[in-house]
LOMIKOL-904052 format. One record per residue: residue number from 1; residue in three letters; x, y, z of N, C-alpha, C in turn. Coordinates in nm, 3 decimals, padded with zeros to 5 digits. Layout:
! residues N
[site NUM; 'Ala'; [X; Y; Z]; [X; Y; Z]; [X; Y; Z]],
...
This chain:
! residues 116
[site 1; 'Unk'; [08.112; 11.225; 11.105]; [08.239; 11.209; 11.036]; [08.340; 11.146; 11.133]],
[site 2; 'Unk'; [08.461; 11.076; 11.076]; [08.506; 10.998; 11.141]; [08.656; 11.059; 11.135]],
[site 3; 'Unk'; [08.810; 11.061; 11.234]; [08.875; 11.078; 11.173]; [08.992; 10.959; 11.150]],
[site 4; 'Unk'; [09.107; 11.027; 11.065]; [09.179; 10.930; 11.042]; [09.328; 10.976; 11.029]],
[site 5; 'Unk'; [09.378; 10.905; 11.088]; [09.536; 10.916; 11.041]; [09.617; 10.868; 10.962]],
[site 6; 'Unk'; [09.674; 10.924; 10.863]; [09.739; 10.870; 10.715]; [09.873; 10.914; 10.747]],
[site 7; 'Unk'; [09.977; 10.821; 10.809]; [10.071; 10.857; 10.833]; [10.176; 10.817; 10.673]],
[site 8; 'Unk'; [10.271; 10.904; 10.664]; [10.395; 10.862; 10.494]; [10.461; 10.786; 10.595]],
[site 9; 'Unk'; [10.560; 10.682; 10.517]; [10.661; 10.621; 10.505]; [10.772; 10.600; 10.465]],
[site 10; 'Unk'; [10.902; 10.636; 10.482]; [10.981; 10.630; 10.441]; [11.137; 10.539; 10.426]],
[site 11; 'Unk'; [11.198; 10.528; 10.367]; [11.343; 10.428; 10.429]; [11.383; 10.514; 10.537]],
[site 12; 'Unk'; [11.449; 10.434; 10.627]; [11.527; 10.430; 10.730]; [11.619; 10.579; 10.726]],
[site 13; 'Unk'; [11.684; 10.582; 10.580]; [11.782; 10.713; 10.574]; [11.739; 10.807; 10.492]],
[site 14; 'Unk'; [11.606; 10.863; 10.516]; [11.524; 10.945; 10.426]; [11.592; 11.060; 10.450]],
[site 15; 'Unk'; [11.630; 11.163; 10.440]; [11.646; 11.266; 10.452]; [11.572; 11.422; 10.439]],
[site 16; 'Unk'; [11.547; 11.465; 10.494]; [11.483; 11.637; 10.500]; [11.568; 11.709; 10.381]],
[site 17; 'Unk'; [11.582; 11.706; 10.256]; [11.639; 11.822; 10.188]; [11.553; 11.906; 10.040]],
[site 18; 'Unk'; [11.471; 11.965; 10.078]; [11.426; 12.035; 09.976]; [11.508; 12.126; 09.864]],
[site 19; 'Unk'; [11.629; 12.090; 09.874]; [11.669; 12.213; 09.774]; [11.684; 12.139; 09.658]],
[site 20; 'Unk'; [11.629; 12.011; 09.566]; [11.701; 11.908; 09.460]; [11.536; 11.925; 09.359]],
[site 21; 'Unk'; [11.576; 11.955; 09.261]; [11.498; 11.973; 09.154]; [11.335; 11.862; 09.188]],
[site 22; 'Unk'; [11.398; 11.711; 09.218]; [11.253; 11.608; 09.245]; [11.215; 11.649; 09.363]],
[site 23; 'Unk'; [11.239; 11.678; 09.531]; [11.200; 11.720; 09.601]; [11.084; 11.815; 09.594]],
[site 24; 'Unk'; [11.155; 11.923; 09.577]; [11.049; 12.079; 09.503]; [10.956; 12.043; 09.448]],
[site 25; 'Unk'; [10.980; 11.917; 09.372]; [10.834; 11.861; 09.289]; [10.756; 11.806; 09.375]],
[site 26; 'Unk'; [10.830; 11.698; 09.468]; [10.708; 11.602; 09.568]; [10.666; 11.746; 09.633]],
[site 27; 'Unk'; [10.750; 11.853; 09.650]; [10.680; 11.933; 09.770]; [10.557; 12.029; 09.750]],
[site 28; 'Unk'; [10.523; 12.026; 09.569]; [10.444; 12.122; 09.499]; [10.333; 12.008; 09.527]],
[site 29; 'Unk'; [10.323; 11.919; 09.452]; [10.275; 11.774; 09.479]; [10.167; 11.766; 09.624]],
[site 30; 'Unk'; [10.258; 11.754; 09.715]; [10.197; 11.752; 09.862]; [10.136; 11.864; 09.916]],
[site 31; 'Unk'; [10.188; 11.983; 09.847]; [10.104; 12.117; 09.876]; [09.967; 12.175; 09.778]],
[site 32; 'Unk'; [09.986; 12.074; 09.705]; [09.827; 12.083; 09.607]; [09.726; 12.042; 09.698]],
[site 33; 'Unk'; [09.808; 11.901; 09.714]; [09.721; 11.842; 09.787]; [09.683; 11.815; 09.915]],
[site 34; 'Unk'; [09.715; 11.917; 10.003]; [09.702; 12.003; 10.124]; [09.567; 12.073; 10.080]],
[site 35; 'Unk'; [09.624; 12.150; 09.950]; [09.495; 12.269; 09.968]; [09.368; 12.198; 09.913]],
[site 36; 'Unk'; [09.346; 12.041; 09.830]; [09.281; 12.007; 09.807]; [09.172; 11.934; 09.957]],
[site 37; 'Unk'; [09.246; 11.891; 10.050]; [09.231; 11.836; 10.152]; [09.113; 11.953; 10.239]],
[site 38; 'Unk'; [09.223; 12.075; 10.210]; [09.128; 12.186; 10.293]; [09.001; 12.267; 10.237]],
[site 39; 'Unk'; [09.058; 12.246; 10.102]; [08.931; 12.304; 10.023]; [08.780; 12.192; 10.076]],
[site 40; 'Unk'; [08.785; 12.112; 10.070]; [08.690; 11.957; 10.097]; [08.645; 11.941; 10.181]],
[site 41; 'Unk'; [08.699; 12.068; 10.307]; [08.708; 12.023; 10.453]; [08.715; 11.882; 10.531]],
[site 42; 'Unk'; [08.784; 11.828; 10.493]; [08.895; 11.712; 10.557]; [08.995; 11.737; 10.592]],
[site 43; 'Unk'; [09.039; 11.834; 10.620]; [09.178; 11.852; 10.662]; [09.211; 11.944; 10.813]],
[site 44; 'Unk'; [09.209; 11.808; 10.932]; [09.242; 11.829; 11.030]; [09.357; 11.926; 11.086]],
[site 45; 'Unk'; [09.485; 11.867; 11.014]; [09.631; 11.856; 11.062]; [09.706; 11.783; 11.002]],
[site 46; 'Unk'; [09.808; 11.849; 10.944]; [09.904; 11.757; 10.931]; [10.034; 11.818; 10.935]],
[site 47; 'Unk'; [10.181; 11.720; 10.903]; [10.317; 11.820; 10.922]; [10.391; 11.735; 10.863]],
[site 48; 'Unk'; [10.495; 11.737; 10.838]; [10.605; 11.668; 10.819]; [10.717; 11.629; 10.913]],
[site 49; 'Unk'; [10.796; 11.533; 10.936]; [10.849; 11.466; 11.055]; [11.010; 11.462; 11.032]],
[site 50; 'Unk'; [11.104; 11.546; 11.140]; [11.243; 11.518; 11.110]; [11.282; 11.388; 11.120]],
[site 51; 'Unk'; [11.368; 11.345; 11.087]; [11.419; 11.182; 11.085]; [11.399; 11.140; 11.240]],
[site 52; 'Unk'; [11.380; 10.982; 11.249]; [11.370; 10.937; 11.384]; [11.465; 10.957; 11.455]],
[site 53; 'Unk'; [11.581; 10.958; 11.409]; [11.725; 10.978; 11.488]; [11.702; 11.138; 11.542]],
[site 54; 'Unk'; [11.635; 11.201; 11.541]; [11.578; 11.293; 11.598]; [11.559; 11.298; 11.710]],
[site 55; 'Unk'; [11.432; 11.204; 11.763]; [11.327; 11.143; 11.830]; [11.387; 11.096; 11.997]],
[site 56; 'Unk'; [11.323; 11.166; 12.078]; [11.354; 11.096; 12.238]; [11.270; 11.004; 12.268]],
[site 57; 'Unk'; [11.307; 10.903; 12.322]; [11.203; 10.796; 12.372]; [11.172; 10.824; 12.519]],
[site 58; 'Unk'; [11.068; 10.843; 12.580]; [11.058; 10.895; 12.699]; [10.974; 10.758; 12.762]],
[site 59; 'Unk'; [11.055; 10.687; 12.883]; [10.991; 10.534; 12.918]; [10.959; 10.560; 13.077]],
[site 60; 'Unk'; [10.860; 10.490; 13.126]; [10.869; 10.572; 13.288]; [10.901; 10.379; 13.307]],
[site 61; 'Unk'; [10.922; 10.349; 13.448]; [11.043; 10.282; 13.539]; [11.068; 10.342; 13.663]],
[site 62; 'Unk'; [10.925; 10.250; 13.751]; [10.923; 10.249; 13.878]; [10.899; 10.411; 13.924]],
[site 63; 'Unk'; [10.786; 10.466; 13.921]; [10.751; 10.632; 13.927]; [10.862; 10.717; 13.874]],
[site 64; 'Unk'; [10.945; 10.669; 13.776]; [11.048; 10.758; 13.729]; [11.013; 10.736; 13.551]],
[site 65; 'Unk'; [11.111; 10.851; 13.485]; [11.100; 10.766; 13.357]; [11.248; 10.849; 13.304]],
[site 66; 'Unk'; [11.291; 10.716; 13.211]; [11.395; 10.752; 13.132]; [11.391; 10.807; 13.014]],
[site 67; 'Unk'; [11.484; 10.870; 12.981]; [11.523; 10.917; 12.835]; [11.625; 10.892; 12.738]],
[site 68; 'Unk'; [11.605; 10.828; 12.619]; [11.668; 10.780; 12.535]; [11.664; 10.851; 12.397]],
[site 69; 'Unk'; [11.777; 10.888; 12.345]; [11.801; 10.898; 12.187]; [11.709; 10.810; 12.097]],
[site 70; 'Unk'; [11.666; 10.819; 12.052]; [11.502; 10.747; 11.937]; [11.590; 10.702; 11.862]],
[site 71; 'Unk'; [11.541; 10.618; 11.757]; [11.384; 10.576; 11.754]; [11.345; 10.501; 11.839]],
[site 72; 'Unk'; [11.256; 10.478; 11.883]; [11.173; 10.373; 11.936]; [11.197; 10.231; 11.882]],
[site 73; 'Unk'; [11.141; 10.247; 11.782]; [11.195; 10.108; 11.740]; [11.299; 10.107; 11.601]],
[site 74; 'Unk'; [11.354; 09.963; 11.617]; [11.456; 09.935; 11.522]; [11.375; 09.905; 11.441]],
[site 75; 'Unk'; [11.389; 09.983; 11.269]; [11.308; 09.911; 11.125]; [11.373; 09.994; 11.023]],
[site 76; 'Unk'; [11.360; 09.946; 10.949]; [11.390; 09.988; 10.805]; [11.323; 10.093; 10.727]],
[site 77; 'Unk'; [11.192; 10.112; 10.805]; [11.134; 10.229; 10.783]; [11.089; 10.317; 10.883]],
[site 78; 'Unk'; [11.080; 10.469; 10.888]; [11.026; 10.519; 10.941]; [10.936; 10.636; 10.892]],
[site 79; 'Unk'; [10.814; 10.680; 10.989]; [10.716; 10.755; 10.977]; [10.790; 10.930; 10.933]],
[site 80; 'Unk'; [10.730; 10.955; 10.825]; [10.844; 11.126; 10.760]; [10.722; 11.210; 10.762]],
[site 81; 'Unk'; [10.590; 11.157; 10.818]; [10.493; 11.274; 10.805]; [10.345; 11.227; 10.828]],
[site 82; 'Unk'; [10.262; 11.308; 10.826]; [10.126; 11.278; 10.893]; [09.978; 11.364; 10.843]],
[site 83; 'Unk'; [09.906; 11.316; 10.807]; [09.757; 11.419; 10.803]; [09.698; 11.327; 10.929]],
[site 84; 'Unk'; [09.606; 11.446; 11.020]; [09.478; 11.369; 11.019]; [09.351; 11.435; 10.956]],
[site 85; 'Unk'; [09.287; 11.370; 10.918]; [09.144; 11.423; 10.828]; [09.019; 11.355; 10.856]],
[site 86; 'Unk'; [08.895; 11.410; 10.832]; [08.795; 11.404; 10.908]; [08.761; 11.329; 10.696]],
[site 87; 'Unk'; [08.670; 11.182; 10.723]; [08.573; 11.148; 10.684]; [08.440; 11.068; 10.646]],
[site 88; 'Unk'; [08.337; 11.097; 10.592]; [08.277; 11.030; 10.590]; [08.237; 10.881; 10.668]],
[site 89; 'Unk'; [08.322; 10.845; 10.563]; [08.333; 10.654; 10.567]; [08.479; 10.605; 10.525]],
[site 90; 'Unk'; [08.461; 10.439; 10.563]; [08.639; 10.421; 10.531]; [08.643; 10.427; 10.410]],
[site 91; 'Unk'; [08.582; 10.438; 10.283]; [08.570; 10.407; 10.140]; [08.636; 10.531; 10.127]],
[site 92; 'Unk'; [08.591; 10.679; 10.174]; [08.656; 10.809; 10.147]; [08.763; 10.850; 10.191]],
[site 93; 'Unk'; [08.749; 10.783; 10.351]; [08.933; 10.810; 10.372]; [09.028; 10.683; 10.279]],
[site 94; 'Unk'; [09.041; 10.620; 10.198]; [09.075; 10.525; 10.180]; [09.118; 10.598; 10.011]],
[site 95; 'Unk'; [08.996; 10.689; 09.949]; [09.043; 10.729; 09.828]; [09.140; 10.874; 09.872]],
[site 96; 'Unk'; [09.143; 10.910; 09.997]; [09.207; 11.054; 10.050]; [09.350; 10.958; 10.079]],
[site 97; 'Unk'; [09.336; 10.842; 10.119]; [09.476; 10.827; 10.150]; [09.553; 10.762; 09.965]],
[site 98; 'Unk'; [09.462; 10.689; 09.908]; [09.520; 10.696; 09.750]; [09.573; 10.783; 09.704]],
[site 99; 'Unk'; [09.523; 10.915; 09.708]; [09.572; 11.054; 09.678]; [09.709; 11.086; 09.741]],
[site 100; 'Unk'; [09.743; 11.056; 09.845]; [09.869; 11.071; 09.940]; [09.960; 10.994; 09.877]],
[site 101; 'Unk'; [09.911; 10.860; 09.859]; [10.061; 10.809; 09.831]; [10.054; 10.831; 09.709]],
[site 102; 'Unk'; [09.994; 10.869; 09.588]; [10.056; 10.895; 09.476]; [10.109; 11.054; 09.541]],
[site 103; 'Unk'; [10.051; 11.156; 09.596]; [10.122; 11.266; 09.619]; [10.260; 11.264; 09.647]],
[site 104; 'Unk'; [10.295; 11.158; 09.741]; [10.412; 11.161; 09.811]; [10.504; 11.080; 09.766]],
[site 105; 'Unk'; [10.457; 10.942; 09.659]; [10.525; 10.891; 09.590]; [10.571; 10.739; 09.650]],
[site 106; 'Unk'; [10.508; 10.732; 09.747]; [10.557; 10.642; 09.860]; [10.407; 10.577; 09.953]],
[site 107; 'Unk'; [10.454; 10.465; 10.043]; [10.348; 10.442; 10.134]; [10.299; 10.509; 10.238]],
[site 108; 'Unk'; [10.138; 10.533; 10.211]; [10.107; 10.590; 10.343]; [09.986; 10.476; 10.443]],
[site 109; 'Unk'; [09.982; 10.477; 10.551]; [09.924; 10.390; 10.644]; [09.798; 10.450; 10.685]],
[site 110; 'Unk'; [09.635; 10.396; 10.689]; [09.533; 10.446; 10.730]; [09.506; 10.402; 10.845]],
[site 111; 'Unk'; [09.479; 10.528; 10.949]; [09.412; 10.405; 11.104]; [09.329; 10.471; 11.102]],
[site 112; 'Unk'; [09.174; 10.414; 11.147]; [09.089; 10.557; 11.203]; [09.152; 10.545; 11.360]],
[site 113; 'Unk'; [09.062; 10.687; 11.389]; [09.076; 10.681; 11.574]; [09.001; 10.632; 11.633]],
[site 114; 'Unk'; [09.014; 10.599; 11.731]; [08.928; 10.533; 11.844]; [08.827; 10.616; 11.868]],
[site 115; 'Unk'; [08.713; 10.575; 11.844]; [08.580; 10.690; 11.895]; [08.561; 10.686; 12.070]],
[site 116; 'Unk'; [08.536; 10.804; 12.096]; [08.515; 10.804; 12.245]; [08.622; 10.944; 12.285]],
C-alpha cells in the first residue's frame, strides 16, 4: 500500500468558525467521512489547519535561522486541512480524494509520498 496526501483548499480569508448552520453541515459531512476512511482502513491522519496567518516561517541563514510571521507564500489560496491515507493504487486514492472534495465542498490536492 502506498500513502498519500490529500491536502483541502481554501480562499485566502477562509475562516475557522463552526458555529453557522452550513459549517455544522460541512463538519457532519467531513466526519462521516473520517469514519468512512477508518472503517476501510485508509486512514492514516488527518486534522484541520488554522489560517496561514497563523503560520511561522522558520528559514536558516548562514548556521542561523530566522523567524517570520507566515505564510510562506503569497496566494490566494491556502491549505485549511489534510488526510494522509494508505492505498492500494493511484485509481483508489484518487476515488478517496473524490470523496473529499465533494465532502468538503471545495479542492483537494493528491501527492503520493516518496517511497523510501
Amino acid at each position: 500500500m502506498s500513502q498519500y496526501l490529500m491536502s483541502v483548499w481554501h480562499d485566502d480569508n477562509y475562516v475557522v468558525d463552526f458555529t453557522g448552520e452550513e459549517a455544522q453541515q460541512a463538519a457532519a459531512r467531513v466526519g462521516a467521512y473520517n469514519e468512512e476512511l477508518m472503517s476501510a482502513g485508509a486512514w492514516v491522519f488527518g486534522g484541520g489547519l488554522h489560517s496561514a496567518e497563523s503560520s511561522t516561517v522558520v528559514r536558516p541563514a548562514a548556521g542561523e535561522v530566522s523567524m517570520t510571521d507566515g505564510p510562506y507564500a503569497e496566494t490566494k489560496e491556502q491549505m485549511g486541512g489534510f488526510w494522509v491515507i494508505e492505498a492500494a493504487d493511484l485509481d483508489a486514492a484518487l476515488e478517496w480524494a473524490r470523496q473529499a472534495a465533494i465532502a468538503c465542498d471545495g479542492p483537494v490536492e493528491l501527492r503520493p509520498f516518496q517511497d523510501g
